[in-house]
C-alpha positions as CSV (number, residue, x, y, z in Angstrom):
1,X,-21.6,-3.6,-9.7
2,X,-18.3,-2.9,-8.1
3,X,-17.8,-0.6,-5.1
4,X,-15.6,0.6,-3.0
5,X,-15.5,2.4,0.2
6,X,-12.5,4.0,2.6
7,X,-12.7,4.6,6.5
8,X,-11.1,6.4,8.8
9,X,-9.6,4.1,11.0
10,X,-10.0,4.9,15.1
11,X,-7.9,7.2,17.0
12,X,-6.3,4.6,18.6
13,X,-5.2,3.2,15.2
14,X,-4.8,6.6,13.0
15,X,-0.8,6.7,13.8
16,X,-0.3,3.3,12.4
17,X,-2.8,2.5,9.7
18,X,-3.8,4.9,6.6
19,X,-6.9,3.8,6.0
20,X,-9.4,0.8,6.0
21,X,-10.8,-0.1,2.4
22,X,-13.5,-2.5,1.6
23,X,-14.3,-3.4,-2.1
24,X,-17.9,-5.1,-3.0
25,X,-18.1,-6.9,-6.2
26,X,-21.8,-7.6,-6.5
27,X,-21.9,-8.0,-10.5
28,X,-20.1,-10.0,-12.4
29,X,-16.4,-11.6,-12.3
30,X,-14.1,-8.7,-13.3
31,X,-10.1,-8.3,-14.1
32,X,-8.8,-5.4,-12.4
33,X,-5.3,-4.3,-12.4
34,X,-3.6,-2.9,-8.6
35,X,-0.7,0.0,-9.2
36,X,1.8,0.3,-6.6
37,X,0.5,2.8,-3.9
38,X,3.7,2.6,-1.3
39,X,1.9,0.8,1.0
40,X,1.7,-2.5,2.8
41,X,-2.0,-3.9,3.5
42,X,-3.5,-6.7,5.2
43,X,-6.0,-8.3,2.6
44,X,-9.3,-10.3,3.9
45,X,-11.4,-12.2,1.5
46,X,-14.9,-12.3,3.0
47,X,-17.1,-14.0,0.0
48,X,-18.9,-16.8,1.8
49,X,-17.9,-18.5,-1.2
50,X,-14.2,-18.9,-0.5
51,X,-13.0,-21.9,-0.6
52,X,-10.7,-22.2,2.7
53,X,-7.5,-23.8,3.3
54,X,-6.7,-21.9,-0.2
55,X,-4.1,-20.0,1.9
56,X,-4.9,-16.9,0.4
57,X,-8.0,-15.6,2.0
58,X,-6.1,-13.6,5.2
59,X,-2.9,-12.1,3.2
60,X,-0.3,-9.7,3.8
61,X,0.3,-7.8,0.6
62,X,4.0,-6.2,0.6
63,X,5.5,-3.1,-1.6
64,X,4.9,-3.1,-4.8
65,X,7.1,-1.8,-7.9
66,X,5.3,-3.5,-10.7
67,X,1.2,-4.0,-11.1
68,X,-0.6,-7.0,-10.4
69,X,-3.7,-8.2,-12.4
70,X,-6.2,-9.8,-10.1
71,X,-10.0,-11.0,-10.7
72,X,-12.7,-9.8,-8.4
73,X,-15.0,-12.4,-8.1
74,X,-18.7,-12.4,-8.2
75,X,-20.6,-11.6,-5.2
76,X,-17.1,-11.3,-3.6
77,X,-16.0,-8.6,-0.7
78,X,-12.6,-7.9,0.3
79,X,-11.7,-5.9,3.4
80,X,-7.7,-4.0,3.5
81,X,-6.2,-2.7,6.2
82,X,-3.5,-0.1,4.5
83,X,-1.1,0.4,6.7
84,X,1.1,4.2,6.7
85,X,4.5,3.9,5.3
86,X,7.1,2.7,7.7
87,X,4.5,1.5,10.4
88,X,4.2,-2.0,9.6
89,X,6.9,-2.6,11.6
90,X,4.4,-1.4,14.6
91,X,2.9,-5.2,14.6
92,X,5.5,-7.5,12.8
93,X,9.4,-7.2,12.9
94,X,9.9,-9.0,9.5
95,X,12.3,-7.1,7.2
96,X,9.7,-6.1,4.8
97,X,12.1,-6.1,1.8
98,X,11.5,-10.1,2.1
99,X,8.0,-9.7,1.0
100,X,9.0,-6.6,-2.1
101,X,6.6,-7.4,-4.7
102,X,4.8,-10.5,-3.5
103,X,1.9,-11.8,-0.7
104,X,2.0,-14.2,2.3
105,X,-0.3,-16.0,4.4
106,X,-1.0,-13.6,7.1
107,X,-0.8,-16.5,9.7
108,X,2.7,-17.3,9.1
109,X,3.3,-13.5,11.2
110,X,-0.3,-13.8,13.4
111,X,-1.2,-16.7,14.3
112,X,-4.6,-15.4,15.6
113,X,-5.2,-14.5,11.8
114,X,-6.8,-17.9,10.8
115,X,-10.0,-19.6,9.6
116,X,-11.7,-19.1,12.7
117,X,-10.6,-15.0,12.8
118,X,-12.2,-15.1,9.1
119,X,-15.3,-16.7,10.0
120,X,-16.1,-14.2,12.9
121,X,-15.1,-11.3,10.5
122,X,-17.6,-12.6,7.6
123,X,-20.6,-12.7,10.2
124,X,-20.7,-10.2,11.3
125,X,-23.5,-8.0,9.8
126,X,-21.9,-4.7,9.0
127,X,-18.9,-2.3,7.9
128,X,-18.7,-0.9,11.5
129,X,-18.4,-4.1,13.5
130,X,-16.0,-6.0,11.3
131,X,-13.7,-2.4,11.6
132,X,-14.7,-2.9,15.2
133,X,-13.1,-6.5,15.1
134,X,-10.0,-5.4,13.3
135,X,-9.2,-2.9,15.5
136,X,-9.4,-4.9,18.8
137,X,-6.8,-6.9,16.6
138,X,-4.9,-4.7,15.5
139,X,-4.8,-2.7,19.6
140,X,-3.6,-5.6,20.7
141,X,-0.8,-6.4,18.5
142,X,1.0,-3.0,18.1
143,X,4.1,-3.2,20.2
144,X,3.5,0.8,21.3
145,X,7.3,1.0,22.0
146,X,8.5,0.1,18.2
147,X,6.2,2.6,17.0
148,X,8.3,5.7,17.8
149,X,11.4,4.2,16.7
150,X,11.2,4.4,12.7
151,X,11.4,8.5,12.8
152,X,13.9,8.8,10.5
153,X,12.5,6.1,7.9
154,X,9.5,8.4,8.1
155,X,10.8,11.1,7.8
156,X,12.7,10.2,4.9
157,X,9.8,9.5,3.5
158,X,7.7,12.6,4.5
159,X,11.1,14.5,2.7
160,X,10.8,12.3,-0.7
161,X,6.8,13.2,-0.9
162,X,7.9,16.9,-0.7
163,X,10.4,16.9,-3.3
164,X,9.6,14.2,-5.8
165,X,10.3,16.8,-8.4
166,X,13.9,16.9,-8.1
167,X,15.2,14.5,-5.8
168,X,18.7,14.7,-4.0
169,X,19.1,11.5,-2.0
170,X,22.5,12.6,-0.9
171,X,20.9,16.2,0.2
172,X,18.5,13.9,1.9
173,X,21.0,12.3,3.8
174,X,22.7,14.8,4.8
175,X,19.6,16.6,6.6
176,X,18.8,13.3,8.4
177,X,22.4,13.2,9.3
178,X,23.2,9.7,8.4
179,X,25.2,8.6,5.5
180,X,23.2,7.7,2.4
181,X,24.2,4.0,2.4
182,X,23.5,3.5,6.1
183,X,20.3,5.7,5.5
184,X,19.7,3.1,1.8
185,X,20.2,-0.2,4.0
186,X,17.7,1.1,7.0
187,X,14.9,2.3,4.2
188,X,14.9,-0.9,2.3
189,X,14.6,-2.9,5.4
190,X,11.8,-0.6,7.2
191,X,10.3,0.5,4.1
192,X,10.2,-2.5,2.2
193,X,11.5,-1.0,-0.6
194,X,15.0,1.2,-1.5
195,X,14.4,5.2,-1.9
196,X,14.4,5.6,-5.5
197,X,11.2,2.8,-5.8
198,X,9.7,4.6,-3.3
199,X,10.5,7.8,-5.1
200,X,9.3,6.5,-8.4
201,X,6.0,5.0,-7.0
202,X,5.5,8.6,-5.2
203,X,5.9,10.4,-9.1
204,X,3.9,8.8,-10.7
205,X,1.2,8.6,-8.8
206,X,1.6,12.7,-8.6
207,X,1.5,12.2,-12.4
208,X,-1.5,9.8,-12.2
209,X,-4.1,12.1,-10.6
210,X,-2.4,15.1,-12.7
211,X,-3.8,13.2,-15.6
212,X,-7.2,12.0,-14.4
213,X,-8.2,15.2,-12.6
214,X,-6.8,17.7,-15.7
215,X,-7.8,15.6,-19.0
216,X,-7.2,18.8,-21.0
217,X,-4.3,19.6,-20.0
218,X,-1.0,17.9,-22.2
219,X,0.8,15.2,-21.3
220,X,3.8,17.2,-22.0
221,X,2.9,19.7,-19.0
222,X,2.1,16.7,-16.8
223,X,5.6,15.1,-17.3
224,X,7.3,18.2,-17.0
225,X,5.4,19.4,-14.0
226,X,5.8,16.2,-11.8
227,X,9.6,16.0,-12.6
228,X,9.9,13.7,-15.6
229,X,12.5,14.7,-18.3
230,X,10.1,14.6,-20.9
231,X,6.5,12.7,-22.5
232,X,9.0,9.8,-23.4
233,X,10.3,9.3,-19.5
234,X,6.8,9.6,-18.5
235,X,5.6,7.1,-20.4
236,X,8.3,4.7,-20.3
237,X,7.5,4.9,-15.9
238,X,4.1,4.5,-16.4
239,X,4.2,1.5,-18.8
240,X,6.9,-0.1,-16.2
241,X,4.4,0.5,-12.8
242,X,0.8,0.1,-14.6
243,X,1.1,-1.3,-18.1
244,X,-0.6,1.5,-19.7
245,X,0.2,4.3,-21.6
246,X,-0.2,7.4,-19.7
247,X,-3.4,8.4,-21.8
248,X,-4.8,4.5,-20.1
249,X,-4.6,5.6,-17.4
């Protein structure tokens, strides 16, 4: 049986991270496929069955622009910390277009994030105090005076969620008064990502939960209501960023 569970994370935290996930696999091994959210997480793999030293059980999972199958393992638990878009950068300084598409130990960026850091986390006995754990992390890392200075990145972003319909990049620009490829060289580095991935990720999930939470409605409508030129672009977008067919989904 496979769960999973979000958290607010603490007021402390909620200007920085999104949310705190934690998936429970308690059946049988199971091939899932992730979909590009436009978000960077921290991954912990807590099944006591882990094999350590793997170099995969404390991972920093960058933007995506393409899925990614994984298998959730029997009797497995894995703990996320999603980070908002543009925040990252609170904790680390790395350009996060060097991790586009792809995972790294965490401890090559915290050392403190190591085989030790896992063991305390998988002890202890509930949801609450491994949060607890995270966030006393987490508090201590954030460099407070980096997090003000992505405004514009986030704002750019905050812009691109309100019009992903019809977007003008240049019109973007303009408001944020920057030119567009000073403006496209600042969001790939901060971001992780350039504008229009981060614009195509934001679509299609519109079209996504268009499609799961209106099953009646045609997938004609959906396209043309989320901004797509037509069934064909839709589908084309959502073979490309989940390997299904928009009726899959």
């Amino acid at each position: 049986m496979l769960s999973y569970k979000e958290y607010i994370p603490s007021k402390n935290l909620n200007s920085i991270v999104d949310t705190i996930w934690i998936a429970t696999n308690n059946g049988q091994e199971r091939e899932s496929r992730i979909l590009p959210d436009g978000y960077v997480d921290i991954i912990f793999e807590l099944g006591k069955q882990m094999q350590l030293n793997s170099g995969n059980e404390i991972r920093i999972s960058g933007m995506m622009t393409k899925f990614k199958k994984v298998v959730s393992k029997k009797n497995s638990e894995t703990l996320g910390v999603r980070f908002k878009t543009g925040q990252f950068n609170s904790i680390s300084s790395i350009p996060l277009s060097e991790i586009k598409d792809t995972a790294i130990n965490a401890s090559n960026l915290f050392p403190k994030l190591n085989n030790s850091f896992l063991e305390e986390l998988i002890e202890k006995k509930c949801h609450f105090e491994k949060m607890q754990l995270i966030n006393s992390f987490l508090t201590a890392e954030i460099n407070w005076t980096a997090k003000n200075v992505n405004k514009l990145e986030r704002s750019v972003c905050e812009s691109i969620r309100a019009n992903y319909r019809e977007l003008d990049l240049g019109l973007i620009a303009k408001d944020h008064c920057i030119s567009l490829r000073q403006l496209e060289r600042r969001f790939k580095t901060i971001v992780g990502i350039t504008m229009k991935e981060y614009h195509s990720i934001i679509r299609f999930n519109k079209a996504k939960d268009s499609i799961i939470e209106n099953p009646n409605l045609s997938l004609l409508s959906i396209a043309f209501d989320n901004g797509y030129f037509d069934h064909s672009h839709l589908t084309k977008e959502s073979n490309r960023l989940s390997g299904l067919n928009p009726s899959e989904l």
